[in-house]
N, C-alpha and C positions, 0 to 999 in steps of 0.2 A: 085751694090750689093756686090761686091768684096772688095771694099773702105767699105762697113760697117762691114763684117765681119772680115777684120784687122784690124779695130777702135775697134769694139769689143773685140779681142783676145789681141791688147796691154792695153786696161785700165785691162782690166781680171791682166796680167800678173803684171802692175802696182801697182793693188790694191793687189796682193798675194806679194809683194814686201813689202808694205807698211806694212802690217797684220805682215807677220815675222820680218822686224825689230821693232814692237812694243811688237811682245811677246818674243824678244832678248833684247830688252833694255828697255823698258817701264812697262811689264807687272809686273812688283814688285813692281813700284811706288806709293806711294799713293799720288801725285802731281796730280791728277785729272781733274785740267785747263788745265796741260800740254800735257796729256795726250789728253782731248778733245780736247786743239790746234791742236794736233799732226794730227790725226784724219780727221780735217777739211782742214786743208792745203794739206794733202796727197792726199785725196776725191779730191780734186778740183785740185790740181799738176795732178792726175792721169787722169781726163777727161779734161785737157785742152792741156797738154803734147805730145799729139798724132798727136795737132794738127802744133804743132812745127817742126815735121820731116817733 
């Protein structure tokens, strides 16, 4: 149960990582592929990422 609530609290802190650097650098673009790339690669970085530690 321990292991899932630190799986939990690191994609959390991943995906509030990923959220600010997209309204730091992204959210004025109107590149909108990139944006959705952006998005998707971060999603899936942040839930597979945890499991690398």
């Amino acid at each position: 149960m321990e292991n899932l609530l630190t799986y939990i609290i690191q994609v959390n802190l991943l995906l509030s990582i990923i959220y600010l650097g997209y309204v730091g650098l992204l959210k004025g673009l109107t590149f909108y592929s990139l944006n959705r790339g952006y998005f998707l690669i971060g999603g899936l970085f942040a839930f597979i990422y945890p499991f690398w530690i």
